[in-house]
C-alpha positions as CSV (number, residue, x, y, z in Angstrom):
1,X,30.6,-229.2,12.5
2,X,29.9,-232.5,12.0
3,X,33.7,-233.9,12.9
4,X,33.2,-232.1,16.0
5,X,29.8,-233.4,16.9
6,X,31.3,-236.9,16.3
7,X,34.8,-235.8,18.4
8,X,32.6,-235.0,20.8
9,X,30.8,-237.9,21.5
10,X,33.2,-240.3,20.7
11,X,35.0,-238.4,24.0
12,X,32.0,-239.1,26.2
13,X,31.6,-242.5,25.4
14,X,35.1,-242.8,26.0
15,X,34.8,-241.6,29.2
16,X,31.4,-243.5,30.1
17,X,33.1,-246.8,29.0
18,X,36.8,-246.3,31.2
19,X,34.4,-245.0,33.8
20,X,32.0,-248.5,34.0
21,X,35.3,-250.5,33.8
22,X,36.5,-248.8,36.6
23,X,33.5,-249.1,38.8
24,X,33.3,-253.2,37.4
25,X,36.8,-253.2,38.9
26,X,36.0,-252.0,41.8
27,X,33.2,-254.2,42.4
28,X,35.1,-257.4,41.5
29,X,37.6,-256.4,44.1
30,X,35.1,-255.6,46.5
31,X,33.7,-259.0,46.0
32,X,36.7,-261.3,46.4
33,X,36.3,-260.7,49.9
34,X,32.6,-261.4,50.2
35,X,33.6,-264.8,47.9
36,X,36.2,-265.6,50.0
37,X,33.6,-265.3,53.0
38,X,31.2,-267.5,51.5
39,X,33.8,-270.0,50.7
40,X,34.9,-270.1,54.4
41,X,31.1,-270.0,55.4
42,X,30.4,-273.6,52.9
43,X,33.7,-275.3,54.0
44,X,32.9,-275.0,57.6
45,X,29.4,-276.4,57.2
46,X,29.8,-278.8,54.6
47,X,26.9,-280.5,53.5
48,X,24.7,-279.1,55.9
49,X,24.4,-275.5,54.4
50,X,21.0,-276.5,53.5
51,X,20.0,-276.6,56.9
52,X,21.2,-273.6,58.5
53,X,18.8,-271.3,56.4
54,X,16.4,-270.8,59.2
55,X,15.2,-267.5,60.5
56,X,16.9,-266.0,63.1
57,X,16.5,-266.9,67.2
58,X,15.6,-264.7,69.7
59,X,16.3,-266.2,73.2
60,X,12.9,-264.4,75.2
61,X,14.3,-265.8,78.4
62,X,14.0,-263.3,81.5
63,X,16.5,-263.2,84.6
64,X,13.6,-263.8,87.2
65,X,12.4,-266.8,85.4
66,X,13.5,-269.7,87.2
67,X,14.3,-273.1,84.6
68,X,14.2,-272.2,81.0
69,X,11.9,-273.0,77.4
70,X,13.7,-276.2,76.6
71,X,13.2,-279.7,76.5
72,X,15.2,-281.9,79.3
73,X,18.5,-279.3,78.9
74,X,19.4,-276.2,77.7
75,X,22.7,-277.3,76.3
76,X,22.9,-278.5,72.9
77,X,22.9,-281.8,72.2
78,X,24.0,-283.9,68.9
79,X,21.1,-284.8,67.0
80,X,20.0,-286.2,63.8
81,X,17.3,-284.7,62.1
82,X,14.9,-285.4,58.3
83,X,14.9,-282.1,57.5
84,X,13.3,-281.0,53.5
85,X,14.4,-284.6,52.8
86,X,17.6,-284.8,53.1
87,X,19.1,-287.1,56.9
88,X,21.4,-284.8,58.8
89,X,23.5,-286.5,61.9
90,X,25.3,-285.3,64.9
91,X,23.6,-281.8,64.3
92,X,23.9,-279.9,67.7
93,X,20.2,-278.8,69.2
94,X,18.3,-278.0,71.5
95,X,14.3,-278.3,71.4
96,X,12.0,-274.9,72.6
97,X,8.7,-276.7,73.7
98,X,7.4,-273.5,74.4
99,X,7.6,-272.2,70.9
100,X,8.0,-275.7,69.3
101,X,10.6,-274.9,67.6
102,X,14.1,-276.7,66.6
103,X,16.9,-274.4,68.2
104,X,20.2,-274.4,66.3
105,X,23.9,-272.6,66.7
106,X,25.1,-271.1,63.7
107,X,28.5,-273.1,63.1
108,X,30.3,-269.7,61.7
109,X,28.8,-267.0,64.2
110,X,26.9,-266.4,67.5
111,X,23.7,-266.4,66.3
112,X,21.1,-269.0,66.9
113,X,18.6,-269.8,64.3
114,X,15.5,-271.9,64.1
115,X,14.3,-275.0,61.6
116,X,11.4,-274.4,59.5
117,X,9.0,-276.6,61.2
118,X,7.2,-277.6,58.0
119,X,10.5,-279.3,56.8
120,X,10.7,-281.6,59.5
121,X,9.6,-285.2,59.7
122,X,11.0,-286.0,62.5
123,X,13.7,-286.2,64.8
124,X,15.9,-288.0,67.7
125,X,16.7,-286.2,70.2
126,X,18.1,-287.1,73.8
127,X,16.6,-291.1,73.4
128,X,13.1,-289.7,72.3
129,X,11.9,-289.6,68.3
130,X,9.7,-286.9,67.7
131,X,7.7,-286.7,64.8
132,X,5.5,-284.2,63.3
133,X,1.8,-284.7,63.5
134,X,-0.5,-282.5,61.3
135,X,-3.9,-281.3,63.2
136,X,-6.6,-283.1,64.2
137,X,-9.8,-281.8,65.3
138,X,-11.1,-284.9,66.4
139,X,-8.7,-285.8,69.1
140,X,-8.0,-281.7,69.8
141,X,-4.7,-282.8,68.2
142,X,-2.6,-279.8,67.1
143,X,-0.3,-279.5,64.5
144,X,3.3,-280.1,66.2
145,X,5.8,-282.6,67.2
146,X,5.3,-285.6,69.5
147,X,7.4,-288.0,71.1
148,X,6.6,-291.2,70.0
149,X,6.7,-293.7,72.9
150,X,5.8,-296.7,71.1
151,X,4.7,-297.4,67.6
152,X,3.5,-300.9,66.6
153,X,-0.1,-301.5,65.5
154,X,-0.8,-298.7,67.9
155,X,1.1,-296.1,69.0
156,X,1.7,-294.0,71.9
157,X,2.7,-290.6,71.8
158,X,3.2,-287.3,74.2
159,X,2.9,-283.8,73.3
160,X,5.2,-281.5,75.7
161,X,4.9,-278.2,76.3
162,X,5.6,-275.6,78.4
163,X,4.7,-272.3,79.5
164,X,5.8,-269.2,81.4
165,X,4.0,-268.1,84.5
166,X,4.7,-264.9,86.0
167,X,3.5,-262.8,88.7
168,X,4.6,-259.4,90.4
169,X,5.9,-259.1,94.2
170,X,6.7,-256.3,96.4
171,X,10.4,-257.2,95.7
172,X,9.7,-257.6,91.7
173,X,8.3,-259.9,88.6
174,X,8.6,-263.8,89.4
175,X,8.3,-266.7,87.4
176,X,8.9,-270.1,86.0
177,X,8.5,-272.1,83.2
178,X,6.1,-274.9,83.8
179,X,5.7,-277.7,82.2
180,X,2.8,-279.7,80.9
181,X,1.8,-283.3,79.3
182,X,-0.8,-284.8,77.1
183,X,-0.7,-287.9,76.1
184,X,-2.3,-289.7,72.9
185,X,-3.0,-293.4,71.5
186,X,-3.2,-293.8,67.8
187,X,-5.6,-296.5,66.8
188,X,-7.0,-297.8,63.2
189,X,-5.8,-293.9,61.7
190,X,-7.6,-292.0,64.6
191,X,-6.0,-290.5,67.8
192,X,-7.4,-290.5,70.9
193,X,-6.3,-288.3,73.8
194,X,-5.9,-290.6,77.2
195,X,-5.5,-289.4,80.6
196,X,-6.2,-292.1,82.9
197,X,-6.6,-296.3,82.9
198,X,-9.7,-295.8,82.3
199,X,-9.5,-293.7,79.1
200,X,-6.8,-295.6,77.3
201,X,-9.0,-299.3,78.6
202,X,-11.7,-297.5,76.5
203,X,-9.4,-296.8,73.4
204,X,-8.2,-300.2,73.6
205,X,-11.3,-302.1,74.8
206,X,-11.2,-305.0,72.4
207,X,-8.7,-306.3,74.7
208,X,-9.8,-305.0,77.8
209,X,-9.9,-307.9,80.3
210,X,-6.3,-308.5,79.2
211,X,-5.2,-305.2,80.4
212,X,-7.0,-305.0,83.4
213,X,-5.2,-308.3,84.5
214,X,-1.9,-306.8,83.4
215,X,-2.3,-304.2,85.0
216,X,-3.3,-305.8,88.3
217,X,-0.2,-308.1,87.9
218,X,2.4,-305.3,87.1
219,X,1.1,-303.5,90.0
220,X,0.8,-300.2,87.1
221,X,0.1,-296.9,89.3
222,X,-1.4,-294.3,87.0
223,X,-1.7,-291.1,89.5
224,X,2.3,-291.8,90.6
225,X,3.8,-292.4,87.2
226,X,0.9,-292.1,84.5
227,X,3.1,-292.2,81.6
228,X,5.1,-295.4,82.4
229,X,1.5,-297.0,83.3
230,X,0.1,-296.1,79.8
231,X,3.5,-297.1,78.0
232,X,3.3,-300.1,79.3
233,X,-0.6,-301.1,78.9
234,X,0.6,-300.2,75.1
235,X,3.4,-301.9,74.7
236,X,1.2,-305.4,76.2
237,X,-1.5,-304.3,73.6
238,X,1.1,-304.7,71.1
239,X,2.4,-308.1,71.9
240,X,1.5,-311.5,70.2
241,X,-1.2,-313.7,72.2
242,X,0.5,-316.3,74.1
């Protein structure tokens, strides 16, 4: 009775042992394919597996809209980026200003995924350096990136965004993406948002009679191109005293 029990479960160990190396085998050679994969997957990206970790993309575009959610184009565009720490060049992008949100193609499918904004310092993108700006409730500055115009003992930045209007028609939904501007002037640590001569000759009023003159001389027009006026009134503020 005993040899028997013994038999016995010597044979069903037996069996549960062949039967877990068989379903290990199996496994391993369903893996190699995976492994293989993943091999392809880190040799096409390289060193920048890191950054193509992001969430998923879903383009919210609408065939009535007319323009689309990006900054300047809606083509990708080589890039370099501080993302988690680490420099990345010649990244392809594009920048959703709607969503501010880094856009990116996946280099080993069709999918398009976006950067953890948190990770980003900042980046270059189409001539402009964006940087990532933390919230301030004094200036009604919100967390985001901002294209840094200038930066010297001041600096000048603009926060663009846009946004979707749409309304309905007796022939269907219409729409557009519109776009909109603020700009800011960072001074001694604080930010100060500036819409007009007068509001940035306020900000920078220990050297107002400077500017004024300035601008009289440059002939600055502030309701036809209020951005170049202001870039340029900063950029003056900036240089040494002759």
């Amino acid at each position: 009775m005993k040899f028997y029990l013994t038999f016995t479960c010597c044979f069903f160990w037996g069996i549960s042992f062949c039967g877990q190396t068989l379903a290990q085998t199996a496994d391993s050679a369903a893996l190699k394919p995976l492994l293989y994969a993943r091999s392809l997957y880190e040799e096409a990206i390289g060193d920048e597996s890191h950054l193509y970790n992001g969430p998923q993309y879903i383009n919210y575009d609408k065939y009535y809209l007319t323009g689309h959610q990006f900054f300047r184009t809606d083509d990708p565009s080589s890039s370099g980026i501080l993302y988690d720490g680490v420099w990345y060049t010649q990244v392809p992008m594009l920048y959703d200003i709607v969503l501010d949100k880094i856009v990116l193609e996946h280099p080993t499918s069709e999918f398009m995924l976006s950067l953890v904004n948190e990770k980003v310092k900042y980046f270059n993108f189409l001539d402009h350096t964006f940087i990532r700006l933390e919230k301030d409730s004094l200036a009604a500055l919100k967390t985001g990136f901002y294209d840094l115009l200038h930066d010297g003992q001041i600096q000048f930045l603009a926060k663009r965004t846009k946004n979707i209007q749409e309304q309905p028609t007796p022939y269907g939904m219409e729409g557009r993406f519109e776009q909109q501007t603020k700009y800011y002037i960072r001074k001694e640590n604080t930010y100060y948002q500036v819409k007009d001569k007068r509001s940035v000759l306020n900000v920078l009023a220990d050297k107002k009679k400077e500017l004024q003159r300035h601008a009289r001389e440059q002939k600055l027009q502030f309701r036809k191109d209020r951005e170049k006026a202001i870039l340029e009134l900063t950029q003056f503020y900036d240089r040494p005293a002759a």
